[in-house]
N, C-alpha and C positions, 0 to 999 in steps of 0.2 A: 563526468558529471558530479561526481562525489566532492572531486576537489573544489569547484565553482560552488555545492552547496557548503562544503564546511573547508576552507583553504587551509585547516591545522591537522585535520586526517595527516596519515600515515600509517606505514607500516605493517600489520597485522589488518586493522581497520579495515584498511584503503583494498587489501587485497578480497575480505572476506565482504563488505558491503552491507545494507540494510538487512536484506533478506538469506543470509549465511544461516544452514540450518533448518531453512523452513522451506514450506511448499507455499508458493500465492497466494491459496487459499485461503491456509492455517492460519499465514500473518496478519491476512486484513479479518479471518474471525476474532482474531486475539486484539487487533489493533481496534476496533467498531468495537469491543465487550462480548460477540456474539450476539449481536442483536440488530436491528435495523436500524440505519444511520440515520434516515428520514422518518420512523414512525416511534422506533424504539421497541417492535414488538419481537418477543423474543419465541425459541423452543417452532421454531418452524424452517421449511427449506427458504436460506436465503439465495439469493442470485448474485453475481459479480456486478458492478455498473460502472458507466464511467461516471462520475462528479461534473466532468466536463464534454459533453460532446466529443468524440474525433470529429463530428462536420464541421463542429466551433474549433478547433482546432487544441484540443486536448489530446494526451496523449496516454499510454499504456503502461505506464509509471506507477507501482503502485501506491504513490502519493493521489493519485486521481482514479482509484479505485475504490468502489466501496461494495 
């Protein structure tokens, strides 16, 4: 999948991936600001979501997480 989104990866890159280092969580806190993607409010428990339904046919990529 890595190579379909960027076909010049390699090497180091290719092996370690988007989320090399991080826990799911931490990356979409870090990737959203910490804050909610839809209200913007922040300093509260956030929840994981998809952006896209799995019924619609979304997927668990954390590009369609938030």
């Amino acid at each position: 999948m890595q190579a379909l989104q960027n076909p010049e990866i390699d090497g180091i890159e290719y092996q370690q991936g988007t989320l090399f280092g991080y826990e799911l969580r931490e990356y979409l806190l870090e990737k959203w600001g910490r804050q909610c993607a839809y209200c913007g409010a922040r300093n509260l428990p956030l929840q994981i979501e998809h952006i896209r339904a799995r019924a619609y046919g979304g997927s668990n990529r954390a590009s369609n997480l938030t």
